[in-house]
Steps between C-alpha positions, in 0.01 A plus 500: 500500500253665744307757351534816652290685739133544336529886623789533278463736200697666169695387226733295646246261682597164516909536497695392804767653607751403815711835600815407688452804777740762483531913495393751294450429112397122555233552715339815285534222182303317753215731539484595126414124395267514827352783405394359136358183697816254486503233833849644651599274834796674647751235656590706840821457661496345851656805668182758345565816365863506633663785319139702379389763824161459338225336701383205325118615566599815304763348228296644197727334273375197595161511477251238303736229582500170715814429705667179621755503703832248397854471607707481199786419701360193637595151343152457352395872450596443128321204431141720655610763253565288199136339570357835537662593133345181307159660540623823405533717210742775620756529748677785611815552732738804579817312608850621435603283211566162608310459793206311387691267332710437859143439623427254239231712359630653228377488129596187380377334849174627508483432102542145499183510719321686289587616139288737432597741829628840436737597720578870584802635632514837659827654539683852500767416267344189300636135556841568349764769454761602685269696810258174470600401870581824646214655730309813389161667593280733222724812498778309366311307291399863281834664567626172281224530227572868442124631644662628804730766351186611298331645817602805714630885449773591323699634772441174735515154527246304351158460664463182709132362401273276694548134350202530282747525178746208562319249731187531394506677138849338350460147726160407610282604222736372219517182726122480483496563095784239473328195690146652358684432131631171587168361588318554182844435352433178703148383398625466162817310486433352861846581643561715799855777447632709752496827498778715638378845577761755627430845621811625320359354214160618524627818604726571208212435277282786699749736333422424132335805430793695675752308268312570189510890608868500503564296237332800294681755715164606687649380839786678719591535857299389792164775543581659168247310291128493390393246740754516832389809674749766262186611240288795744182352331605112624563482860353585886428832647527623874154717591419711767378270781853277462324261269531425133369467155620332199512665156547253187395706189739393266280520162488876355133489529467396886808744570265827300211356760748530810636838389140627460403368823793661708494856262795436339356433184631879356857445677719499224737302696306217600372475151837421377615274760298223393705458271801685606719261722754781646190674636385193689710602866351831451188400473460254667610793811255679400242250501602429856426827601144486327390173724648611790208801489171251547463194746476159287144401566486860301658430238322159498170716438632696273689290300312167532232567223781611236691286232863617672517136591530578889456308826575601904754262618296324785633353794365120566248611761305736193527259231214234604247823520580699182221464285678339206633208721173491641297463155790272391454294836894456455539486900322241681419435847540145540501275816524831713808629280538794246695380231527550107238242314643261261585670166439456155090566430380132315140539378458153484681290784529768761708417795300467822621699823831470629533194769645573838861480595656243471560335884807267527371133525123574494442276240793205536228211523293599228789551270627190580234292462377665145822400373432177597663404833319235734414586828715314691823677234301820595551431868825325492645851323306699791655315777858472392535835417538535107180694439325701782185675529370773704380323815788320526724825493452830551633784221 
């Protein structure tokens, strides 16, 4: 194996990993291992980002990676990929169960090349089941795993979230703690696994804490509970200017501090309701009616420097310049682009900045040859069509 770039830094310097390009949760496990300082080449499809409206130059999910571009479709395109795999420690794919083994790169192929891979699957509904082939996108994903019905009012439909919860939350990150697992799981009995991650699966274990409430009768109807908007001390307030605020003082002692702060702390009422569920839609009314009197950078200065555990919900044009993000440096501007800097904090091996996009192809020939191809394989791929680079085609 060729060791990875010398710039490369964090905890998981020195691991390869090939990622199988795809959408959504597979390329954010992508950037995690990136992020820690893992060698990720992305193996592009010929036809680019078909499917993803996102520029490749601004693909942020992709970043810190190297990209060759191979047709899996073409006689050899499996044999380049199988290569690729022997120096390898992790692969990941997000085919439909099936697929990669149609391709002839499925598990057992690209384990009889190399025994100690880890192979991750990322799928909606897992690798088996009865919806394991059907087609299916985040929303139905968390409708399926129960998280879904947990969000919304009580006289609506459910609240349709951005895909951070199922993609990323339920699949990718669980996808990136799976193969993560299997690798130190790896350097001790020296035999690769796969790992199936679904986002059902990963999902439905989100909602522990929600099942452990009911089981003990603490948990009823959607926005009726501590923690999903129903509790007037738990949830987001409109203010004056049209903007909001978020409340979350759910401990006695941080809910004393917020009834202090807003004057209430002699209203018999509120005092009650803490603890008092039947006066929650009351109060939480009446709380409404209290923010709605000040703007929220306001109640930002008033409330900021008290224990009523508080925060203004910021829009992502203010959250690189508040001064926590700031101190925390947990926005970076890197290769020209604003984006969130890789996350955990190591005090030891501290990942270095995020690398730039990745572009489809840019790297082909280097890949190639560091796994070990000769120049004249490396030119005979190029010029019959199974791998491509970026001056050969344009994405």
């Amino acid at each position: 194996m060729v060791d990875p770039a010398p710039e490369r830094r964090g905890p998981l310097r020195g691991v390869r990993v090939l990622e199988v390009a795809g959408i959504g949760p597979g390329p954010f496990c992508g950037m995690l291992l990136a992020d820690m300082g893992a060698d990720v080449i992305r193996v592009d499809r010929p036809d680019g980002h078909a499917g993803n409206p996102v520029s490749p130059s601004f693909d942020l999910l992709n970043r810190g990676r190297r990209s060759v571009v191979l047709d899996l479709k073409h006689p050899e395109g499996a044999e380049v990929l199988l290569r690729l795999a022997e120096t390898a420690d992790v692969l990941l794919e997000g085919f439909r169960p099936g697929v990669a083994e149609r391709l002839g790169i499925g598990p057992d192929a690209c384990r009889e090349r190399n025994p100690r891979l880890v192979y991750g699957r990322m799928t909606g509904w897992g690798q088996d089941g009865p919806l394991s082939a059907r087609a299916g996108h985040d929303i139905n994903y968390i409708a399926l795993a129960g998280a879904l019905g947990l969000m919304g009012p009580a006289d609506g439909p459910p609240t349709v979230p951005v895909n951070l919860l199922g993609d990323f939350g339920g699949g990718a990150m669980f996808l990136a703690f799976g193969v993560v697992c299997a690798v130190l799981e790896a350097r001790a009995s020296g035999q690769g696994q796969v790992v199936d991650a679904s986002i059902v699966d990963g999902t439905a274990l989100l909602t522990t804490i929600v099942h452990g409430l009911r089981a003990q009768g603490l948990w009823g109807d959607r926005a009726e509970n501590l923690l999903d908007g129903g509790a007037h001390f738990y949830g987001v307030y409109e203010c004056a200017d049209g903007r909001f605020v978020s409340i979350g003082a759910v401990e006695p002692r941080f809910y004393r501090e917020l009834l202090d702060a807003l004057d209430l702390a002699d209203d018999d009422e509120f005092v009650r309701g803490h603890e008092d569920r039947s006066l929650w839609p009351r109060l939480r009314d009446r709380l409404s009616v209290v923010f709605r009197d000040r703007t929220r950078d306001e109640w930002t200065a008033l409330l900021s420097d008290r224990d009523v555990c508080f925060a203004p919900v910021l829009n992502l044009d203010e959250v690189a310049v508040h001064p926590h993000n700031r101190a925390r440096e947990t926005f970076t501007d890197a290769h020209g682009l604003l984006q969130p800097a890789p996350a955990p904090r190591f005090s030891r091996s501290v990942p270095g900045t995020p690398g730039p996009p990745a572009l489809p192809g840019a790297d082909s020939r280097e890949v190639l040859t560091a796994a070990g191809f000769t120049p004249a394989e490396t030119e005979s791929l190029l010029s019959t069509g199974v791998v491509l680079d970026r001056t050969v085609r344009s994405y």
